[in-house]
C-alpha positions as CSV (number, residue, x, y, z in Angstrom):
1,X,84.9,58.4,131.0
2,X,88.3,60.2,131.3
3,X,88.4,62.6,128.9
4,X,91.6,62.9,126.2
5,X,94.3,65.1,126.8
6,X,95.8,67.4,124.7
7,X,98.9,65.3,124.3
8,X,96.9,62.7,123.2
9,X,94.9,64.4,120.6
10,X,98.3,65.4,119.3
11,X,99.7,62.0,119.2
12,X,96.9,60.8,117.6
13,X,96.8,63.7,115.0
14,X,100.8,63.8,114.0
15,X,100.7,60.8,111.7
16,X,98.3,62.2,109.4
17,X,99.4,65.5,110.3
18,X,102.3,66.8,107.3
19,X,105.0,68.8,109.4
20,X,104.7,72.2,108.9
21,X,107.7,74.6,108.1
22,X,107.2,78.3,108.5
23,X,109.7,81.0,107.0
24,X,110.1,84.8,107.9
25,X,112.4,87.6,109.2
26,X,110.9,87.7,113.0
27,X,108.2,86.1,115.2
28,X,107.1,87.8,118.2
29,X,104.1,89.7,120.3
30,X,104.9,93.0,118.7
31,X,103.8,93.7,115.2
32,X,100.2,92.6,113.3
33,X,102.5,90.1,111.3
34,X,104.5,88.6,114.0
35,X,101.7,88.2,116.2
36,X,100.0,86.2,113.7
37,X,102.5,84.2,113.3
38,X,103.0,83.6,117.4
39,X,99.4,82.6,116.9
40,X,99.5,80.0,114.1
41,X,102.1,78.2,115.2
42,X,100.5,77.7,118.7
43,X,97.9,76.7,117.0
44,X,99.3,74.4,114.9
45,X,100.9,72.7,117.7
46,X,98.3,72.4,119.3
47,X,96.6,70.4,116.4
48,X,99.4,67.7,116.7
49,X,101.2,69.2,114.2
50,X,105.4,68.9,113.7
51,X,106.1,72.3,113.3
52,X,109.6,73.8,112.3
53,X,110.9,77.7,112.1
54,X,113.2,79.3,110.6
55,X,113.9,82.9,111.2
56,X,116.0,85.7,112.7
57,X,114.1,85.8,115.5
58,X,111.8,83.5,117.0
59,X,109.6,84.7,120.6
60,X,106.9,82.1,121.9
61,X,105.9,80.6,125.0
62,X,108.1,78.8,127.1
63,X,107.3,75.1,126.1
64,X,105.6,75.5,122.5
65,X,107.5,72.8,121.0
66,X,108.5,74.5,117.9
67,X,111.9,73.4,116.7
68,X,113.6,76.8,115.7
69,X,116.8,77.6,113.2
70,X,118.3,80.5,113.9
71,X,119.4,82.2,110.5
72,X,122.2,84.5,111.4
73,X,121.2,87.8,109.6
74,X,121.4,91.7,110.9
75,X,118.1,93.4,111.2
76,X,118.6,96.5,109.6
77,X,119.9,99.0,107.7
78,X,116.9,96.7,105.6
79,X,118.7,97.7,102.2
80,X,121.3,94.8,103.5
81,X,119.2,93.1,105.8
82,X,116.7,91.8,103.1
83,X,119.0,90.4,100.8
84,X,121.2,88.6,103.4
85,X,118.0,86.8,104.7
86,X,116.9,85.6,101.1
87,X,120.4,84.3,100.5
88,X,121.1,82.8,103.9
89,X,117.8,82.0,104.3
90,X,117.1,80.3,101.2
91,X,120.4,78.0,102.0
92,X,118.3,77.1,105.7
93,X,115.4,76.4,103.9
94,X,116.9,74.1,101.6
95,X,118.7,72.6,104.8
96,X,115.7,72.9,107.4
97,X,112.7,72.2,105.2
98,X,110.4,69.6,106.2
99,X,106.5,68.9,104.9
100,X,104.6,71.9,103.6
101,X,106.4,74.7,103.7
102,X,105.3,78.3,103.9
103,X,107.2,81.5,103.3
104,X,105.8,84.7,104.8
105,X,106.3,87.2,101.9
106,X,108.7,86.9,99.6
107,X,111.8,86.6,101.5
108,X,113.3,83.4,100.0
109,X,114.2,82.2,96.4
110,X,113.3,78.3,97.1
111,X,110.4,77.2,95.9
112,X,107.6,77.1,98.5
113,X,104.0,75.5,98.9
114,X,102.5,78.7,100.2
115,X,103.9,81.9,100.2
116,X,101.7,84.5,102.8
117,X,101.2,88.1,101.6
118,X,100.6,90.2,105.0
119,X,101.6,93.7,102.8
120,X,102.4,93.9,98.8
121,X,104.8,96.4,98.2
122,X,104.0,96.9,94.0
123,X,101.2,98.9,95.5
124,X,101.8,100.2,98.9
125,X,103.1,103.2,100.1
126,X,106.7,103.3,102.2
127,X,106.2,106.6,104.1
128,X,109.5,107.7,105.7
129,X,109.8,107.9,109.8
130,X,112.1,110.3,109.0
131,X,113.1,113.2,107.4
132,X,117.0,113.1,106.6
133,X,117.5,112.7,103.3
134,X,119.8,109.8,103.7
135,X,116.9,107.8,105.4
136,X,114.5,108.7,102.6
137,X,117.1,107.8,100.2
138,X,117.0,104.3,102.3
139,X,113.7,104.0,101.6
140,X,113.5,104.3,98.2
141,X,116.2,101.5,97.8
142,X,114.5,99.1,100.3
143,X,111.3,99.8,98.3
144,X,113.1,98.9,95.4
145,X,114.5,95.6,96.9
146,X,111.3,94.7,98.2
147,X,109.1,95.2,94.7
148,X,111.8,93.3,93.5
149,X,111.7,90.3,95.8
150,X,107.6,90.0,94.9
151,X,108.0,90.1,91.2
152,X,111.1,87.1,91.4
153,X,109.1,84.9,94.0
154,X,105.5,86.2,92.3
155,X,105.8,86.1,88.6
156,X,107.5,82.6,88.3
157,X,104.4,80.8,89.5
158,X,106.5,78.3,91.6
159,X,104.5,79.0,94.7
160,X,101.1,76.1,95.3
161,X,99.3,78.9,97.0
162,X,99.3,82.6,97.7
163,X,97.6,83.3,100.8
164,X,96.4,87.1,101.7
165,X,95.2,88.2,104.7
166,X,91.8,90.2,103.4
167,X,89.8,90.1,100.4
168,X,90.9,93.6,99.3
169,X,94.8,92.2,99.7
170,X,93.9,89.0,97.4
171,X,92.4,91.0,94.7
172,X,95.8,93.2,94.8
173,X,98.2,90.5,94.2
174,X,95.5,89.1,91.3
175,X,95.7,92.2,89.7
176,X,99.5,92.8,89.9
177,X,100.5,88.9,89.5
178,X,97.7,87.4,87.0
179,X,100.1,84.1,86.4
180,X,99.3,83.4,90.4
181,X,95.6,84.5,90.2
182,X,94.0,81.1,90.5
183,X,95.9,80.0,93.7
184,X,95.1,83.3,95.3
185,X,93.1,82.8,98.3
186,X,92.1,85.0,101.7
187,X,92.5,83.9,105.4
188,X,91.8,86.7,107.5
189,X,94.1,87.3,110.4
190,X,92.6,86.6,113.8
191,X,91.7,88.2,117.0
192,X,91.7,86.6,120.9
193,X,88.7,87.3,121.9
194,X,89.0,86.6,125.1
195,X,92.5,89.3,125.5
196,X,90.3,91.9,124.0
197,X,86.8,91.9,125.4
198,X,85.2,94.8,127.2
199,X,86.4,94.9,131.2
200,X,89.0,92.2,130.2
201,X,91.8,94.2,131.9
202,X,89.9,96.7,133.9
203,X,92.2,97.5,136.5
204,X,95.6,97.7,134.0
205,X,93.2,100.4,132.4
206,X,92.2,102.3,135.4
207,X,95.9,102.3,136.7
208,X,97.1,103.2,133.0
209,X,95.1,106.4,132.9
210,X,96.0,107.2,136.4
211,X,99.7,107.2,135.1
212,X,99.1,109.7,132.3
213,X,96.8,111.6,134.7
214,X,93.5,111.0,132.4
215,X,90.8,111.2,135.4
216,X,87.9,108.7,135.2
217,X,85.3,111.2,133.0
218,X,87.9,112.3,130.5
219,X,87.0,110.6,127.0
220,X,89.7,109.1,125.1
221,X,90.6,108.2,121.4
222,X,92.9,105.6,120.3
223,X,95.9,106.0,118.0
224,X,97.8,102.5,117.8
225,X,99.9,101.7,115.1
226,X,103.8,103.1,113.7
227,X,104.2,104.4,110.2
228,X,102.5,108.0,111.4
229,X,102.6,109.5,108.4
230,X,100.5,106.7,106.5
231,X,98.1,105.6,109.3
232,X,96.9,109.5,109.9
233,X,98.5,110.5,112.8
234,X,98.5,114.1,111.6
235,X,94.6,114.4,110.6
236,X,94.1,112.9,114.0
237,X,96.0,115.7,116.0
238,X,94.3,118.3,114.0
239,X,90.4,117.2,114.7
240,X,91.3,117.5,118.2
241,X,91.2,121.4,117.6
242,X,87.6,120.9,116.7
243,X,87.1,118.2,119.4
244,X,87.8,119.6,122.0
245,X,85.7,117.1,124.9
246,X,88.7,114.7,123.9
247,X,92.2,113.6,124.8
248,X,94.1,111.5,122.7
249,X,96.6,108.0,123.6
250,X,99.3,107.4,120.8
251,X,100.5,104.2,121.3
252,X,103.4,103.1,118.8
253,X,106.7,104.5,117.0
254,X,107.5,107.5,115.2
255,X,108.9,110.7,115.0
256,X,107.7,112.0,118.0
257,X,109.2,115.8,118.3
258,X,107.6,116.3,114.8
259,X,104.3,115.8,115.7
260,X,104.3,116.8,119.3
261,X,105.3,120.4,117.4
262,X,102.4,119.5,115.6
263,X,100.3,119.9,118.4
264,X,101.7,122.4,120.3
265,X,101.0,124.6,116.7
266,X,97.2,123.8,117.2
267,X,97.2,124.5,121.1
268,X,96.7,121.0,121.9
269,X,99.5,119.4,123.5
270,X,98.1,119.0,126.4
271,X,95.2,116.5,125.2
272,X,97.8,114.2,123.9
273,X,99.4,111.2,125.4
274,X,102.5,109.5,124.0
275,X,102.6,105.9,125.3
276,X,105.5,104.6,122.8
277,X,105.9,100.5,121.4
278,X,104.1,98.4,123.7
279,X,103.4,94.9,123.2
280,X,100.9,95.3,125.8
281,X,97.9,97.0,124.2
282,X,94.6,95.7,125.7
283,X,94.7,98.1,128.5
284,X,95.1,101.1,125.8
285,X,91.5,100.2,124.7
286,X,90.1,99.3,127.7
287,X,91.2,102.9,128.8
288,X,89.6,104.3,125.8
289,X,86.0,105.3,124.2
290,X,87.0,105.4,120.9
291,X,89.4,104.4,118.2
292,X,91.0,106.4,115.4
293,X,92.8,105.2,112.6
294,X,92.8,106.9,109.1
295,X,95.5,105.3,107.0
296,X,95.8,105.6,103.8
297,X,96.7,101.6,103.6
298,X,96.5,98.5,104.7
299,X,95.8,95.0,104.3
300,X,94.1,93.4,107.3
301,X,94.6,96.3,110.1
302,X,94.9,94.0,113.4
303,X,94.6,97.3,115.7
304,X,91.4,98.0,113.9
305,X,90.2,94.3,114.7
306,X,91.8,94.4,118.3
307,X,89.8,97.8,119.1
308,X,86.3,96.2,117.8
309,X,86.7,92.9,119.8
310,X,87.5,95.2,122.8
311,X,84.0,97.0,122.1
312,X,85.2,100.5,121.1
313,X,83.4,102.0,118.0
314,X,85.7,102.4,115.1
315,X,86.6,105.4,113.0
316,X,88.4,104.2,110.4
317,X,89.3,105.0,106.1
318,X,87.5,102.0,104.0
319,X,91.1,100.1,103.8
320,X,91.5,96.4,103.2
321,X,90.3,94.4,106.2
322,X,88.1,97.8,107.4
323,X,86.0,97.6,104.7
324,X,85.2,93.7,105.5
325,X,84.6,94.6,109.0
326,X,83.1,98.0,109.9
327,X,79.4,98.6,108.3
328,X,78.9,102.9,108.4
329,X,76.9,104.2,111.0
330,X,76.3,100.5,112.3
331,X,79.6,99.2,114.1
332,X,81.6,102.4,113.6
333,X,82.3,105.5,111.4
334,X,83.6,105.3,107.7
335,X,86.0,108.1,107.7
336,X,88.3,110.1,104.9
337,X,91.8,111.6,106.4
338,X,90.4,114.9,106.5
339,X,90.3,116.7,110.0
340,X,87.2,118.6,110.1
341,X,85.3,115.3,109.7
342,X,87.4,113.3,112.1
343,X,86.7,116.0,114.3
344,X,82.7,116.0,113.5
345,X,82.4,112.2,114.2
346,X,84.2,112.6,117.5
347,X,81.7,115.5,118.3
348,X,79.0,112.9,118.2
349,X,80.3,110.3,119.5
350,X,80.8,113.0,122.7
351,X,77.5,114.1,122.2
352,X,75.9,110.6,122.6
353,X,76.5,107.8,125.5
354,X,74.5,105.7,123.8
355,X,75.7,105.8,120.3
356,X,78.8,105.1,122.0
357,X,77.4,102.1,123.4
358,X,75.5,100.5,120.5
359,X,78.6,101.2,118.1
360,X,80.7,99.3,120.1
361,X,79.1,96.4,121.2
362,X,78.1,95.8,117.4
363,X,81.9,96.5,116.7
364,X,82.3,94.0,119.3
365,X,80.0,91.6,117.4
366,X,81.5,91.7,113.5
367,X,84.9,91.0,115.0
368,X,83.8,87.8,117.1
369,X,83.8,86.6,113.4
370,X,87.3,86.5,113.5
371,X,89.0,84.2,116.0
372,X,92.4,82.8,115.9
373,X,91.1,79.4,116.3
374,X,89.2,79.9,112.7
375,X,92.7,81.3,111.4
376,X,94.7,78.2,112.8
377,X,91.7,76.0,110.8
378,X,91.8,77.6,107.4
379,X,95.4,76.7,107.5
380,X,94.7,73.6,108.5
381,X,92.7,72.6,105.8
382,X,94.7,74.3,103.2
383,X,97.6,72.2,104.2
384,X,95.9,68.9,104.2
385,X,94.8,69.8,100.6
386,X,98.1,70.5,99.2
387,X,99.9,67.5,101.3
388,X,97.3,65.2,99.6
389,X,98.2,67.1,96.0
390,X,94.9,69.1,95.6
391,X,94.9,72.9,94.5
392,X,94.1,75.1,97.3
């Protein structure tokens, strides 16, 4: 019997398949939050279903079959940025909007069916990449504009559904916007398992340490993520003093001469590797033995998830999303931003091949949990439920 093709499961899924439209500043491979929405709306598509974007930017596969509208908007300084997109934006939404529609943060003053909550800013740090006072003057005023955005799309309740992407997110926004509590609900960001698997991309690892001359016995750590001063880069640096069996990979954006000083103070310059923004991280953990991220927040943490799927034990501060996936001593190491402890754990870690090993293949393990397939679904279902008038 010859089997049905995916064209034909979507043709027969479209009629009773509501389009989809999906709002936000930029969609792309770089960035937790662009990622996932690269992800979903594959996924979507794949399901049959009409899907329509509008955004600044829009980056997916050749052939995906999204219908995209362009809203012409500058990226930055942000303090203009943001508010041109919620005016222009709003306008294309009112245009451009067809079935469910689903706003990601609160970047639009048009009443949406679900608005997604990836980072709330009434309770979230804005650390500075910089240190001239005109940027941290920026700052402040784009925090400002962003805590206002939540509280006008947040506190009028015209939203169906607020969607967070970790339990510790969702109880957040319940505690800062009780009028929305009851529609709060969590769908956990995904992971490709098959991308980040142990020896997925063996030989992009083996040639990526040979191009920041790491030979084949040196152990490595992990840094991925911008926003140094909130993730920990600094902590991190400074247990390498204590550490001294390891080298250290910082992949991502920041300001670099501040902390390379950093480490030149401490004597270890030479154990650390700056790799910059890549929107090709796999080989970084398949290069690597460990990873180390002690921010003081966040609400899922897809490098945390990405590491873990790729089998590397986790040393990580009990955040949203790392407290639902790493279990102390079990899949990885529970961790404070303090050095001397970051540098203990590493210490072990060096001390013991096979508490390497067992850590990370039960990191590996809690993060199969997580798939983008069961991402794609929970939308799915929440969208059928509010198409056919049901609360979420």
């Amino acid at each position: 019997m010859r089997s049905e093709s995916e064209t034909e499961r979507a043709s027969r899924a479209a009629p009773t398949a509501p389009p989809v439209t999906i709002v936000a500043h930029d969609i792309g491979r770089v960035g937790g939050m662009e990622r996932q929405l690269s992800e979903l709306l594959i996924g979507l598509r794949r399901q049959g279903r009409e899907v329509t974007v509008i955004a600044r930017t829009c980056e997916l596969p050749p052939g995906s079959g999204v219908v995209f509208h362009r809203v012409r908007a500058p990226g930055r300084p942000f303090a203009i940025a943001y508010p041109w997109f919620m005016l222009s934006g709003s306008l294309a939404v009112r245009r451009w909007r067809r079935g469910v529609v689903q706003a990601t943060g609160a970047i639009v003053l048009n009443r949406v069916d679900v608005l997604a909550i990836h980072y709330l800013h009434q309770v979230g740090p804005a650390n500075p990449s910089r240190s001239s006072m005109l940027f941290r003057v920026h700052v402040k005023v784009a925090g400002a504009l962003k805590r206002l955005g939540e509280r006008l799309c947040l506190r009028s309740g015209r939203v169906a559904a607020v969607v967070c992407v970790s339990d510790g997110l969702a109880e957040e926004v319940r505690r800062e916007f009780p009028r929305v509590a009851d529609r709060v609900l969590t769908i956990h960001n995904g992971v490709d398992l098959d991308a980040f698997a142990p020896g997925a991309r063996r030989e992009a690892a083996v040639a990526l340490r040979a191009s920041l001359g790491i030979d084949g016995r040196q152990l490595v750590a992990a840094f991925v993520g911008s926003e140094w001063g909130r993730k920990g880069l600094e902590p991190v640096i400074r247990a390498l003093a204590t550490a001294p069996e390891w080298l250290l990979v910082v992949a991502g954006g920041g300001d670099r001469a501040r902390y390379r000083a950093l480490a030149e103070s401490l004597g270890v310059e030479r154990r650390v590797r700056w790799l910059g923004v890549t929107a090709d991280i796999q080989p970084v953990y398949e290069m690597s033995d460990a990873f180390v991220l002690p921010s003081d927040y966040e609400t899922f943490s897809l490098v945390t998830f990405e590491a873990a799927a790729s089998g590397l034990p986790v040393l990580a501060t009990p955040v949203s999303g790392v407290r639902e996936l790493i279990e102390d001593g079990r899949n990885g190491f529970v961790i404070s931003r303090d050095a001397a402890e970051i540098g203990g754990r590493l210490n072990e870690l060096a001390a013991d091949p096979a508490l390497r090993a067992r850590l990370g293949a039960a990191a590996r393990e809690s993060a199969s949990q997580y798939s983008w397939a069961r991402m794609v679904e929970r939308h799915e279902q929440l969208y059928a439920r509010l198409a056919a008038g049901q609360a979420p």
